[in-house]
HTML snippet that shows the backbone in 3Dmol.js (N, CA, C, O; Angstrom):
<script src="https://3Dmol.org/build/3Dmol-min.js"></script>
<div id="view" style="width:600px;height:400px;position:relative"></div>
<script>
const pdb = `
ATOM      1  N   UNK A   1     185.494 124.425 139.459  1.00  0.00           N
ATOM      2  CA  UNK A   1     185.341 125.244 138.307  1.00  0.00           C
ATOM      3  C   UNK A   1     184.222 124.728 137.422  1.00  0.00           C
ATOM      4  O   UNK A   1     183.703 123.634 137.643  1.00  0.00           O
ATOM      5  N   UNK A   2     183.873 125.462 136.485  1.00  0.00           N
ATOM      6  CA  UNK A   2     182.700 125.097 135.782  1.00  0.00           C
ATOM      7  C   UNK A   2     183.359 125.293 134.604  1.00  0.00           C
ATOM      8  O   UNK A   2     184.342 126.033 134.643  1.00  0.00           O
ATOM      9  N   UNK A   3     182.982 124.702 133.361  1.00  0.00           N
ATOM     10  CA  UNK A   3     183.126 124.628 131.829  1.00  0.00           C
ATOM     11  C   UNK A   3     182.052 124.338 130.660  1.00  0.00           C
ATOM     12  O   UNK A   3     180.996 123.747 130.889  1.00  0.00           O
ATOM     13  N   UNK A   4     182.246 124.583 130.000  1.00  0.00           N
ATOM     14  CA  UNK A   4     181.017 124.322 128.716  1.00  0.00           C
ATOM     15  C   UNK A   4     181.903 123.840 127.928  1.00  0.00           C
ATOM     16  O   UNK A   4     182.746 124.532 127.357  1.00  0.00           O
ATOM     17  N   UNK A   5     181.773 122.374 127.804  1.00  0.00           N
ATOM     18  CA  UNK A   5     182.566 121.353 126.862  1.00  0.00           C
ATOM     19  C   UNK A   5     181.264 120.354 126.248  1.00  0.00           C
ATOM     20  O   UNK A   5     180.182 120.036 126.740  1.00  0.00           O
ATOM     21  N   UNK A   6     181.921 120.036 124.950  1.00  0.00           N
ATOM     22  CA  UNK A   6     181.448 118.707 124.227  1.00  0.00           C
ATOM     23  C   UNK A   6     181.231 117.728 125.336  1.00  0.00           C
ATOM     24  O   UNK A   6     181.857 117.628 126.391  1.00  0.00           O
ATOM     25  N   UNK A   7     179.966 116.844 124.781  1.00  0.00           N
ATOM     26  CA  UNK A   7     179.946 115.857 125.923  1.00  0.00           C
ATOM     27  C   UNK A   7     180.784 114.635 125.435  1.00  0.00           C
ATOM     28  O   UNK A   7     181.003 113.785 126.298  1.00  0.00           O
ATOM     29  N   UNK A   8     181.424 114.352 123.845  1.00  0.00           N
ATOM     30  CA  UNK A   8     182.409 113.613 123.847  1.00  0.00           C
ATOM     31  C   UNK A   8     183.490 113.732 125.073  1.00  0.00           C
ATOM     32  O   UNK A   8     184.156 112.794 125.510  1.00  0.00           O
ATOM     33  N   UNK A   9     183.520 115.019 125.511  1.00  0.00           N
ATOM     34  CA  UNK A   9     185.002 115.612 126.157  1.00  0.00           C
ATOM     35  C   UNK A   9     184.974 115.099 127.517  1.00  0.00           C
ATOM     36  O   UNK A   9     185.879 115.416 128.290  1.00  0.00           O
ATOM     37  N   UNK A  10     184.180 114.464 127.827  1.00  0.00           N
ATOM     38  CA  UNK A  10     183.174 114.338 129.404  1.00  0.00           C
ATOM     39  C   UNK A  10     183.814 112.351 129.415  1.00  0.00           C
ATOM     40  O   UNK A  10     183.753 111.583 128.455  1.00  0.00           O
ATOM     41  N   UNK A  11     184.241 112.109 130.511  1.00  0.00           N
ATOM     42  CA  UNK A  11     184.349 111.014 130.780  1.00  0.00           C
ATOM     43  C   UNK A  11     182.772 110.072 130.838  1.00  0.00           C
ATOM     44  O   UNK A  11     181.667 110.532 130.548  1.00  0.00           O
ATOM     45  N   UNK A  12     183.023 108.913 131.215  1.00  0.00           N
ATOM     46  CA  UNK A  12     181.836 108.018 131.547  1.00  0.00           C
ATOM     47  C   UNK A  12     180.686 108.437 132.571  1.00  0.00           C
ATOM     48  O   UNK A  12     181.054 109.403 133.238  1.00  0.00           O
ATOM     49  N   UNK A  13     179.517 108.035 132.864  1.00  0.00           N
ATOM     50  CA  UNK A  13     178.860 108.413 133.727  1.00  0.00           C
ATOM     51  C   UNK A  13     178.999 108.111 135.079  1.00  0.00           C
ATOM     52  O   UNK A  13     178.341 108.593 136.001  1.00  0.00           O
ATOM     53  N   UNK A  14     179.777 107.394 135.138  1.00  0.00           N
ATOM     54  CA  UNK A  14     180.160 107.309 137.113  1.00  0.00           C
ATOM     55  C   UNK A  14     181.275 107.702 137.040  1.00  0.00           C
ATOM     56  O   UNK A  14     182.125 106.899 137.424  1.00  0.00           O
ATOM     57  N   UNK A  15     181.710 108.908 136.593  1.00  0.00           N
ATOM     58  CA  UNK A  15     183.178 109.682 137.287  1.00  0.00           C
ATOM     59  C   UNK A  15     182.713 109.911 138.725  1.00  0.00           C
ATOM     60  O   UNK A  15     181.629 110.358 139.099  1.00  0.00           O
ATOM     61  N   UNK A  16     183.768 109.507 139.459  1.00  0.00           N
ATOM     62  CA  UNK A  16     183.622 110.201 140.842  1.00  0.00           C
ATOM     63  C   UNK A  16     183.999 111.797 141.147  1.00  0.00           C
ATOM     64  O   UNK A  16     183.716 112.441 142.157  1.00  0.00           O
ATOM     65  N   UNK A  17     184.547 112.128 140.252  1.00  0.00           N
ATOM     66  CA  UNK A  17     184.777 113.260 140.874  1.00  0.00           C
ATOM     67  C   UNK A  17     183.610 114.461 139.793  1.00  0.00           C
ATOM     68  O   UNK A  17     182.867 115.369 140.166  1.00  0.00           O
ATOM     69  N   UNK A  18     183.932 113.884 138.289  1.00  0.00           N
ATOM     70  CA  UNK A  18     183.402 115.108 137.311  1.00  0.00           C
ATOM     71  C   UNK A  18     182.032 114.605 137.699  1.00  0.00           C
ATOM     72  O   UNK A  18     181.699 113.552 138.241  1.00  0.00           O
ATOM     73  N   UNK A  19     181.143 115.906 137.168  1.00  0.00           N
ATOM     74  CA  UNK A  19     179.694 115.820 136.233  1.00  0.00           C
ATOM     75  C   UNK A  19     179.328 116.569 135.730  1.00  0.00           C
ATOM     76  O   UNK A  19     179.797 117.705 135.798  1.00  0.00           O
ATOM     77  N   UNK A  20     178.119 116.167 134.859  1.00  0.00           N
ATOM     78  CA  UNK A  20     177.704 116.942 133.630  1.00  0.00           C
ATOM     79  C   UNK A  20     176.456 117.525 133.358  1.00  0.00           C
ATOM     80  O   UNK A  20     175.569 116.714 133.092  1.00  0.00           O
ATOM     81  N   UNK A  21     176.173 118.618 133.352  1.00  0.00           N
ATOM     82  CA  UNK A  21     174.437 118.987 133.143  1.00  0.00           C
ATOM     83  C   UNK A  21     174.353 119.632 131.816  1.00  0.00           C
ATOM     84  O   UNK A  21     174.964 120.687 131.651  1.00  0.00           O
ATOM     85  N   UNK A  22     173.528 119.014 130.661  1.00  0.00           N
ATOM     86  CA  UNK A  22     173.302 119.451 129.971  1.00  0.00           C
ATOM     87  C   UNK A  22     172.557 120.996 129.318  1.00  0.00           C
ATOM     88  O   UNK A  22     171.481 121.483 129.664  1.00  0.00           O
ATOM     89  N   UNK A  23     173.590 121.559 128.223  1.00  0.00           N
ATOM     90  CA  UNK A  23     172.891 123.425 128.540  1.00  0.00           C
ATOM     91  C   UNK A  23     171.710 123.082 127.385  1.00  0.00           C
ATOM     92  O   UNK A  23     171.928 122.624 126.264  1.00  0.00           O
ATOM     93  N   UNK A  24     170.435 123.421 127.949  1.00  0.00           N
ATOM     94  CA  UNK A  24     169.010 123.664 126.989  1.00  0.00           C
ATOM     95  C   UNK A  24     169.344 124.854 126.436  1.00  0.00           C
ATOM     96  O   UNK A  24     169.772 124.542 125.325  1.00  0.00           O
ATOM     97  N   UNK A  25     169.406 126.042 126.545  1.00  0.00           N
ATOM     98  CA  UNK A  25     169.969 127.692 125.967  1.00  0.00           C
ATOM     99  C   UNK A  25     171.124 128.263 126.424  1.00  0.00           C
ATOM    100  O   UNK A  25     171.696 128.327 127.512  1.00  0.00           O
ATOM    101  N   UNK A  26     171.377 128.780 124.987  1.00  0.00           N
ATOM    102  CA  UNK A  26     171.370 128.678 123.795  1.00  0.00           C
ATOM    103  C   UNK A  26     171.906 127.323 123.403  1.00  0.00           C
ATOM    104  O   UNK A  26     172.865 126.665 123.806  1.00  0.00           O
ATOM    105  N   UNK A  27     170.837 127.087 122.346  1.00  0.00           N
ATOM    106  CA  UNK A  27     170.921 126.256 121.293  1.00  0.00           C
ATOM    107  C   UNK A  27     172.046 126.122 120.550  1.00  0.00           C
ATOM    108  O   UNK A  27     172.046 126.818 119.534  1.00  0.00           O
ATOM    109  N   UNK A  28     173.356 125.205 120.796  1.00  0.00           N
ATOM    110  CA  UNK A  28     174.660 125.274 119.982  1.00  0.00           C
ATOM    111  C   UNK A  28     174.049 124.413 118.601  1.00  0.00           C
ATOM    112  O   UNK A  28     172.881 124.024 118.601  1.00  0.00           O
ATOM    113  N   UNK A  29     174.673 124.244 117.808  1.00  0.00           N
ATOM    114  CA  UNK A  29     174.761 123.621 116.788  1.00  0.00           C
ATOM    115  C   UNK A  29     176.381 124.012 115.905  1.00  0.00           C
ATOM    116  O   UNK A  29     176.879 125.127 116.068  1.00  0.00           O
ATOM    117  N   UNK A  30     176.998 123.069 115.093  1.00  0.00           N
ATOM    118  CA  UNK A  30     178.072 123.084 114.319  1.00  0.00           C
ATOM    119  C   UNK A  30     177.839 122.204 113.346  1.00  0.00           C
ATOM    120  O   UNK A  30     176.985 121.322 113.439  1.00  0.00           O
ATOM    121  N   UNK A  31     178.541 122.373 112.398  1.00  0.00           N
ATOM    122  CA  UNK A  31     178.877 121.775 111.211  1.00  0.00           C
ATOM    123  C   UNK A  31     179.792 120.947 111.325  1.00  0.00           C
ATOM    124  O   UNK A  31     180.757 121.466 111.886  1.00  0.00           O
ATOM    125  N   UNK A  32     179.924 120.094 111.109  1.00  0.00           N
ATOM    126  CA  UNK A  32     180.895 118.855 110.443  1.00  0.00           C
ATOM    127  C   UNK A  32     181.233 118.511 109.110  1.00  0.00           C
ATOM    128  O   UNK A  32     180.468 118.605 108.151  1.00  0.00           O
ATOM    129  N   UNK A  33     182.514 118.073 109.080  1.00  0.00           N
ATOM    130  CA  UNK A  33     182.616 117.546 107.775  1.00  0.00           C
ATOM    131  C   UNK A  33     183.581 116.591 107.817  1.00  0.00           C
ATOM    132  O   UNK A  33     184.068 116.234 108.890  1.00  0.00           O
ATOM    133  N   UNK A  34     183.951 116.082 106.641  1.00  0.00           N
ATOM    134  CA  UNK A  34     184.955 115.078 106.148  1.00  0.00           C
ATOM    135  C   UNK A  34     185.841 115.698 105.076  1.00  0.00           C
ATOM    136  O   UNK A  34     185.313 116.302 104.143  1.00  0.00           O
ATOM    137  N   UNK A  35     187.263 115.567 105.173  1.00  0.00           N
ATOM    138  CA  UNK A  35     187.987 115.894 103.816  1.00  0.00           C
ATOM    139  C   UNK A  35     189.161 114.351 103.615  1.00  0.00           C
ATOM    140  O   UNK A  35     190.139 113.923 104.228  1.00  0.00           O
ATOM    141  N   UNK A  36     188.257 113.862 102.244  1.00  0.00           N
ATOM    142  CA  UNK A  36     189.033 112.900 102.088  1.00  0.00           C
ATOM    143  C   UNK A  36     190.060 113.018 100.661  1.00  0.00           C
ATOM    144  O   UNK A  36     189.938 113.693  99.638  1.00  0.00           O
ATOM    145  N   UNK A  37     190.962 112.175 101.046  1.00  0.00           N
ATOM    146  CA  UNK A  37     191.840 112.228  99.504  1.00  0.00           C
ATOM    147  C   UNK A  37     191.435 111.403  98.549  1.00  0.00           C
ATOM    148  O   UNK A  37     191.264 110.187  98.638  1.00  0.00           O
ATOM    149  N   UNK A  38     191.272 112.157  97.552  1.00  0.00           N
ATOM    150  CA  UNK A  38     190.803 111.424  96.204  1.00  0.00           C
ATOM    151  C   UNK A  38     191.757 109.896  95.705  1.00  0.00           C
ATOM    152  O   UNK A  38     192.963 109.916  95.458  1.00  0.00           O
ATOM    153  N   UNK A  39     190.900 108.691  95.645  1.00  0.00           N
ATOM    154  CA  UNK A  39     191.617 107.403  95.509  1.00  0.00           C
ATOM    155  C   UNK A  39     192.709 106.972  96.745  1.00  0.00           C
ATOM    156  O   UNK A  39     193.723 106.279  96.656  1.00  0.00           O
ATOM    157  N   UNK A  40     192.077 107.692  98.005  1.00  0.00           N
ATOM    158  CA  UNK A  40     192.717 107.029  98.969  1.00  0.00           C
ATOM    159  C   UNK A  40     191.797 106.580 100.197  1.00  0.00           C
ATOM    160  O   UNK A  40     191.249 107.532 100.752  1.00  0.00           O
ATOM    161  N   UNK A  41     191.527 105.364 100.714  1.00  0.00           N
ATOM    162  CA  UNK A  41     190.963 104.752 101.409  1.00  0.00           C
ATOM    163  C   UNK A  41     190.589 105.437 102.765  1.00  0.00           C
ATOM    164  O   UNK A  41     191.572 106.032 103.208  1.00  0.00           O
ATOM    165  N   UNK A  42     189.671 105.529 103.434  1.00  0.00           N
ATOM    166  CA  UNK A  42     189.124 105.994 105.078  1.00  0.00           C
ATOM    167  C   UNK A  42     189.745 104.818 105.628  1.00  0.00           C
ATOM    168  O   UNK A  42     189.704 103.701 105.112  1.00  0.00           O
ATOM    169  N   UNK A  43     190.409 105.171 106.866  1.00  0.00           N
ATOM    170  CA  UNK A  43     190.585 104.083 108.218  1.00  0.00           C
ATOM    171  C   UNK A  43     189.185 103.731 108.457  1.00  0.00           C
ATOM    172  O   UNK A  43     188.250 104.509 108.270  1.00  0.00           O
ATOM    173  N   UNK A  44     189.082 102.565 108.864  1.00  0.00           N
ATOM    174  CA  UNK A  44     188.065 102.047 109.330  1.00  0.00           C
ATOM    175  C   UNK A  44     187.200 102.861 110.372  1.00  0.00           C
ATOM    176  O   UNK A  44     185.971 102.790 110.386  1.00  0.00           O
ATOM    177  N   UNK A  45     187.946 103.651 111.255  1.00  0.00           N
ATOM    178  CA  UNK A  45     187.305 104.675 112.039  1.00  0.00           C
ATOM    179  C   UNK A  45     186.837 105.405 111.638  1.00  0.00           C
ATOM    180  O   UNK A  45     185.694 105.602 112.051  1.00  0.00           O
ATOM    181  N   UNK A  46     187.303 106.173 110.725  1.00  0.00           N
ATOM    182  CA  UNK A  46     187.022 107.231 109.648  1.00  0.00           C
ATOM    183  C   UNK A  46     185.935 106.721 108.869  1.00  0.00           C
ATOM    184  O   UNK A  46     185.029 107.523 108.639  1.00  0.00           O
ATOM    185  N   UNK A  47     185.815 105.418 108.357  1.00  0.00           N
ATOM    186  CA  UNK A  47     184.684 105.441 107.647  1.00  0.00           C
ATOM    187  C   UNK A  47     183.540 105.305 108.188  1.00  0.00           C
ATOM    188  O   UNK A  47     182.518 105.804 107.719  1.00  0.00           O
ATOM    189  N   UNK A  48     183.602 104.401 109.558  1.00  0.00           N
ATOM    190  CA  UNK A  48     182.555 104.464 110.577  1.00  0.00           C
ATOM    191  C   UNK A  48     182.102 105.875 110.841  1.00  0.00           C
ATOM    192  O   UNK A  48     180.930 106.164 110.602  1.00  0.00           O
ATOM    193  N   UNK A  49     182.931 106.771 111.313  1.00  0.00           N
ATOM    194  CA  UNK A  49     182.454 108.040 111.345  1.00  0.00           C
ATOM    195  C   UNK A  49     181.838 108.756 110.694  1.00  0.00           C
ATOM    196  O   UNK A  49     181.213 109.703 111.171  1.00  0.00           O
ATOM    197  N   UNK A  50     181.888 108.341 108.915  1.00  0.00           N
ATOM    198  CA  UNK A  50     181.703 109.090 107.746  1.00  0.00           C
ATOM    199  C   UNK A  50     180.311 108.094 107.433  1.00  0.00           C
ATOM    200  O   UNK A  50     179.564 108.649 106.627  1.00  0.00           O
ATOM    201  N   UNK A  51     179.914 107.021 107.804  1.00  0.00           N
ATOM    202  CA  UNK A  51     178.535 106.478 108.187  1.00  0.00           C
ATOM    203  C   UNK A  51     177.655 107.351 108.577  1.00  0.00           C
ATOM    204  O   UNK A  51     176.822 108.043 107.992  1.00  0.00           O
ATOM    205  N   UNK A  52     178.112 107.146 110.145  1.00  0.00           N
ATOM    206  CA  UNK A  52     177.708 107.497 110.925  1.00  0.00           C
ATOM    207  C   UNK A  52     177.014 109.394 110.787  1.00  0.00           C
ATOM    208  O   UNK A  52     176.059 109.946 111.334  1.00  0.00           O
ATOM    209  N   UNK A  53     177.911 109.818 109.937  1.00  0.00           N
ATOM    210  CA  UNK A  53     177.331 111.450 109.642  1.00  0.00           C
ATOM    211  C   UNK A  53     176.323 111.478 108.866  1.00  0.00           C
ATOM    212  O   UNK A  53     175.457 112.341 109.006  1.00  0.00           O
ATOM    213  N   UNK A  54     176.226 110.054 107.419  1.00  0.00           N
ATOM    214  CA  UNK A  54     175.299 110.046 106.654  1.00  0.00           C
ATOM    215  C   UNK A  54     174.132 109.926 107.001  1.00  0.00           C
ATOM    216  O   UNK A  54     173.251 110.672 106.571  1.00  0.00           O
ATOM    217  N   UNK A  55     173.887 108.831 107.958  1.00  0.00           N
ATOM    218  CA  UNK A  55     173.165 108.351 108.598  1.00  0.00           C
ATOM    219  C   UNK A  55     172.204 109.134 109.207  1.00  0.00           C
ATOM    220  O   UNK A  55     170.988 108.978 109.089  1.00  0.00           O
ATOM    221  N   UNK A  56     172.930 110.225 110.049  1.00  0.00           N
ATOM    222  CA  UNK A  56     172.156 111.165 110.640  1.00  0.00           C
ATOM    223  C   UNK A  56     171.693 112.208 109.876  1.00  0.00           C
ATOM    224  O   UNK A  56     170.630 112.704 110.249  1.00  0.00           O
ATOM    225  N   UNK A  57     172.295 112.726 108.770  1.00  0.00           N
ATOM    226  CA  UNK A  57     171.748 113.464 108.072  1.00  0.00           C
ATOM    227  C   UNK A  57     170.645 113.306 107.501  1.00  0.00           C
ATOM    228  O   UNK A  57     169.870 114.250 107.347  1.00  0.00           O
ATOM    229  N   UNK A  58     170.313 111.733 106.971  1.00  0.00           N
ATOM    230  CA  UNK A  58     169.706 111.475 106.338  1.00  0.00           C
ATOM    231  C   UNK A  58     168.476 110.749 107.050  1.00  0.00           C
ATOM    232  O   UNK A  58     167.606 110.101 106.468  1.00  0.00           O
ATOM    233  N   UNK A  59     168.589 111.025 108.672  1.00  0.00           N
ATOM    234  CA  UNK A  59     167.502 110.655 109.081  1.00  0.00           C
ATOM    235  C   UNK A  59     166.732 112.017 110.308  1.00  0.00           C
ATOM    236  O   UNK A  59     165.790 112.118 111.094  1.00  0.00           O
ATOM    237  N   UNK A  60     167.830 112.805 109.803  1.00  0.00           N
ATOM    238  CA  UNK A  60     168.092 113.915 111.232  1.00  0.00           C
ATOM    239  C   UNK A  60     167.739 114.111 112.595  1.00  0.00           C
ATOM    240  O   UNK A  60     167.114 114.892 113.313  1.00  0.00           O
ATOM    241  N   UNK A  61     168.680 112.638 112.662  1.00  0.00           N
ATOM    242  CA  UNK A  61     168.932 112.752 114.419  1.00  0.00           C
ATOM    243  C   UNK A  61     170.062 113.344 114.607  1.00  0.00           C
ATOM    244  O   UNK A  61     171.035 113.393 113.855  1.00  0.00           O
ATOM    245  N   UNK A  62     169.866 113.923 115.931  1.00  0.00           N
ATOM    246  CA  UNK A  62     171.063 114.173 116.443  1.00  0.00           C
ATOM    247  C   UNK A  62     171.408 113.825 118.048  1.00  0.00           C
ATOM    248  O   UNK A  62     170.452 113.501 118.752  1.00  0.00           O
ATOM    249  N   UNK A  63     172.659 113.877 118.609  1.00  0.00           N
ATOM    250  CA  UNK A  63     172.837 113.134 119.790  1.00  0.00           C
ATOM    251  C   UNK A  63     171.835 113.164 120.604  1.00  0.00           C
ATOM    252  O   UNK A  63     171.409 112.076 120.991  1.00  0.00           O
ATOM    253  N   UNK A  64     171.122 114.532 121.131  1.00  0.00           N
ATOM    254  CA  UNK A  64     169.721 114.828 121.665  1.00  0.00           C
ATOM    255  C   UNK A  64     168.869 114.285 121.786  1.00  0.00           C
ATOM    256  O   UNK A  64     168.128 114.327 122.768  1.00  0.00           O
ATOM    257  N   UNK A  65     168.661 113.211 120.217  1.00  0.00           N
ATOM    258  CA  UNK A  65     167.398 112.949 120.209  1.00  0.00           C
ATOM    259  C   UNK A  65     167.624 111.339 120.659  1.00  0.00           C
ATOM    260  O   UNK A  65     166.644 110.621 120.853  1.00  0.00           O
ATOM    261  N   UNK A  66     168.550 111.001 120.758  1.00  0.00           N
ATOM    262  CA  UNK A  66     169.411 109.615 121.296  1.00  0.00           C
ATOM    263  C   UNK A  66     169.054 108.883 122.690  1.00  0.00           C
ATOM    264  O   UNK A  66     169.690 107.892 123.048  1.00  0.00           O
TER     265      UNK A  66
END
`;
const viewer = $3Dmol.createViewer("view");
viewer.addModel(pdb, "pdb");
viewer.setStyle({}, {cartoon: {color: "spectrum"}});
viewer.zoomTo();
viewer.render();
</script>
């Protein structure tokens, strides 16, 4: 079967059985965000993640360009 999934969703690169070809068109793009609670701390994952979004915004990479 074939699928169009996130490449988070995609195991490591030597699956034996899966693989993955990246789609050039159409051009996906999504939005992300964060909703945090006011005076309550990010998990450490969470804040890595919430880096990690700044980061790119503010340099605008994206996985692609990786």
């Amino acid at each position: 079967g074939v699928a169009a999934v996130p490449s988070m969703a995609m195991p490591g690169h030597d699956h034996p059985i899966l693989t993955s070809v990246p789609l050039v068109e159409p051009l996906v793009k999504r939005r992300v965000g964060i909703v945090k609670r006011r005076g309550r701390p990010l998990t450490p994952a969470a804040e890595e993640f919430h880096r990690m979004i700044i980061e790119a915004k503010r340099t605008g990479a994206t996985k692609s360009d990786a």
